[in-house]
N, C-alpha and C positions, 0 to 999 in steps of 0.2 A: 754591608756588614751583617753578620748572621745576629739576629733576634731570640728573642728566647724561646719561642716555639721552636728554632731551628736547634738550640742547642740541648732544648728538651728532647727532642727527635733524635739529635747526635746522643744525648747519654743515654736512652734509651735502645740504642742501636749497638754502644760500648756495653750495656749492662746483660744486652743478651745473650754477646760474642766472650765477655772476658771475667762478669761475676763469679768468684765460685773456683774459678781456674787457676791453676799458678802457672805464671811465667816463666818459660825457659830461656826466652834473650830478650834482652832489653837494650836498646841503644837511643844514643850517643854513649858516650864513657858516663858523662855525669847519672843516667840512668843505670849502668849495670848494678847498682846495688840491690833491683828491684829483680833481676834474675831469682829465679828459685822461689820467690813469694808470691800470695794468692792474695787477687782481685777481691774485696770485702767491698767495696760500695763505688757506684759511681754516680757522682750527684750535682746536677746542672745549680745555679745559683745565679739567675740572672743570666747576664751574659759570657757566664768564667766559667768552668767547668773542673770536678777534682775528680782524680780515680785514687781511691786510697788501698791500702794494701797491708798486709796482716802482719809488719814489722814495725807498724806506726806512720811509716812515712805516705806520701800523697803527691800524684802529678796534679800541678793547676795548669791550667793552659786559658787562655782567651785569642778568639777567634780574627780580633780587629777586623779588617776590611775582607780578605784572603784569606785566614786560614780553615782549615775543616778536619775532621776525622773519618778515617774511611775503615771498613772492618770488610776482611776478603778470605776468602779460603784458603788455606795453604798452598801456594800455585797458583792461583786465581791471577791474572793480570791486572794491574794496579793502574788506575785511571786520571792519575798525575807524573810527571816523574818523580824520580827518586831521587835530586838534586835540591828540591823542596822538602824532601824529608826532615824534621825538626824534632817527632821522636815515635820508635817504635815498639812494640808490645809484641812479641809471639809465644801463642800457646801452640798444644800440643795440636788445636786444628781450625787456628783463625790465626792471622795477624791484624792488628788494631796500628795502624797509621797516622799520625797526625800530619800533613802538609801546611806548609809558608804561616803556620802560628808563630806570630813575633814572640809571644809570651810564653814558655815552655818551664814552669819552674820544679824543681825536687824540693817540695816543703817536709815539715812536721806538722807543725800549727799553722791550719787555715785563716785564720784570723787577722793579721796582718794582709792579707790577699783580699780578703770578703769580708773583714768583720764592719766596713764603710755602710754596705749597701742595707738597702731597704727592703722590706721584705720579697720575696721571689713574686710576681705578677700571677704567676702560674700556679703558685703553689695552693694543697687544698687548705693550708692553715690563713690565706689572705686575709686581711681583713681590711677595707676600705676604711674604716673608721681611725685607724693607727696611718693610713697612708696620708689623710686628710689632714690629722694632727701635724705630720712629719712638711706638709706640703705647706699650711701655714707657718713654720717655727721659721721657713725660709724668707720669709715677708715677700713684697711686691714685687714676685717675678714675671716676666712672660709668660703665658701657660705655655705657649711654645718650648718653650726652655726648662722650663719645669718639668714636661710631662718623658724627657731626655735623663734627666736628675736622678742617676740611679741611687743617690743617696734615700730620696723618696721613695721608690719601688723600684725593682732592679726588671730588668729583661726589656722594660719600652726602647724601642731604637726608632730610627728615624720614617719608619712607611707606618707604625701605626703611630705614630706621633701624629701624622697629618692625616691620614686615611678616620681617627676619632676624631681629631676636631673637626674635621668636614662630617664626619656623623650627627655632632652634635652641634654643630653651626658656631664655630667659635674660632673668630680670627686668633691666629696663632700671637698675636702682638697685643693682645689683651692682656691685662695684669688678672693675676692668679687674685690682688684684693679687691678686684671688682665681679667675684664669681664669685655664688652662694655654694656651703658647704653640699649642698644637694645638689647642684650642678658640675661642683667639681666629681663630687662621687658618680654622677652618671659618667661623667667621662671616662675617668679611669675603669668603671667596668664595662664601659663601653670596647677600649683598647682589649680589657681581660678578655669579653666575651669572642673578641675578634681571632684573639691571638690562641684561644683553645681551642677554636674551631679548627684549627690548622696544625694541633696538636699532632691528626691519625692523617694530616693526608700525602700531598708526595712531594716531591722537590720546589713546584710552583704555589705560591700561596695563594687561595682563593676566598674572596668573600661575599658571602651573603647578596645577591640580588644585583652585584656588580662585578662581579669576574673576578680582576685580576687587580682591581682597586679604583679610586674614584678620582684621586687626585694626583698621589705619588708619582712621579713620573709623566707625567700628561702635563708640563708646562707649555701656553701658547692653545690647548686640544679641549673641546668643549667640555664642561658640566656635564656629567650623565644627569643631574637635578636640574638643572635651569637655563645649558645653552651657555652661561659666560663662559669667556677664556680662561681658564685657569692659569694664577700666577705664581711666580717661582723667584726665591730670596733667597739669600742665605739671612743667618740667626745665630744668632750667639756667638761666645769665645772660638767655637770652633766651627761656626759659619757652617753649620750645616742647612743641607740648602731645603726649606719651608715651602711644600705645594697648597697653594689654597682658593677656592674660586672667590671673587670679592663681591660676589652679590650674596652667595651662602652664607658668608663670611665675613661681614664689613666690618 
């Protein structure tokens, strides 16, 4: 599932192609209203994305497992098909694609959509001290599950969920009320610092001293830290599946 660096990267890639521009087609049907109106903001939020547009109205979209946005030159060959198409934007010399997003919605007010989450992980206004407060109001959860909770900060998904608690050595099945307010805040700016780094780079995410990540994916394949196995669970209502080494991590 794309993360919020990925999707900071995607609006950042929409805000270059379509800021500023007006639309001349827009599809499916429920989009042609957005024909003829100009691109005013496009702004990630976590892991949901909106392009709003200078008649009021606003695409939100959310990425789920599969979807992406792709911005191509007039002509350009398009490097999904066009059977996945969910909705299109073309200006005078880009078209802006979105492929296989379940969520494709024609809003007014954002808020109903995003007015849940927590503040953006990535954004410069953060403040760890409002995510701390919001992470206790929830009482004794998994930090595993917690640090998922976009109502608490929005954008963490599942590889820095595990990739920071193996940072910080903290079994994923620990209760959030048995970790000091200082420990929780390293963590989550642990994830922060992780997930900005990754802000400017290219399709693969890479971190700091370890590639391509430490635990994510590597169930059964050694510790880069210390040699054990790393193990792999699922976690939560939606069992997502938890990579952690249990010597790092007990």
């Amino acid at each position: 599932m794309p993360e919020g660096d990925t999707i900071w990267r995607t609006a950042e890639t929409l805000r270059d192609g379509l800021e500023g521009k007006q639309v001349r087609v827009a599809r499916p049907d429920r989009l042609k209203r957005l024909a003829g109106c100009t691109v005013t903001e496009v702004k990630p939020v976590g892991k949901h994305l909106v392009i709003r547009f200078d008649n009021g109205l606003a695409i939100h979209s959310h990425m789920r497992m599969n979807g992406a946005w792709h911005v191509y030159k007039r002509g350009e060959r398009w490097r999904r098909p066009a059977w996945q198409v969910r909705a299109l934007l073309e200006t005078d010399d880009v078209v802006a694609v979105c492929f296989a997003a379940p969520v494709v919605d024609l809003i007014r007010d954002e808020v109903p959509k995003v007015g849940h989450l927590g503040p953006d992980i990535l954004s410069d206004g953060w403040a760890v001290a409002d995510v701390i407060e919001r992470a206790r109001s929830l009482g004794p959860t998994p930090i595993g599950e917690l640090l998922l909770d976009q109502r608490v900060t929005a954008g963490i998904g599942n590889v820095y969920r595990c990739e920071a608690l193996w940072m910080r050595r903290i079994n994923p099945w620990k209760s959030a009320a048995e970790i000091s307010d200082q420990e929780l805040a390293a963590l989550f700016e642990a994830a922060r610092q992780a997930m900005r780094a990754n802000l400017d780079g290219g399709p693969r995410r890479r971190f700091p001293g370890y590639g391509r990540g430490a635990v994510h994916g590597r169930g059964g394949r050694p510790c880069p830290r210390c040699g054990a196995r790393i193990q792999v669970r699922a976690q939560g209502e939606q069992a997502r599946l938890a990579y952690w080494c249990p010597a790092c991590q007990p």
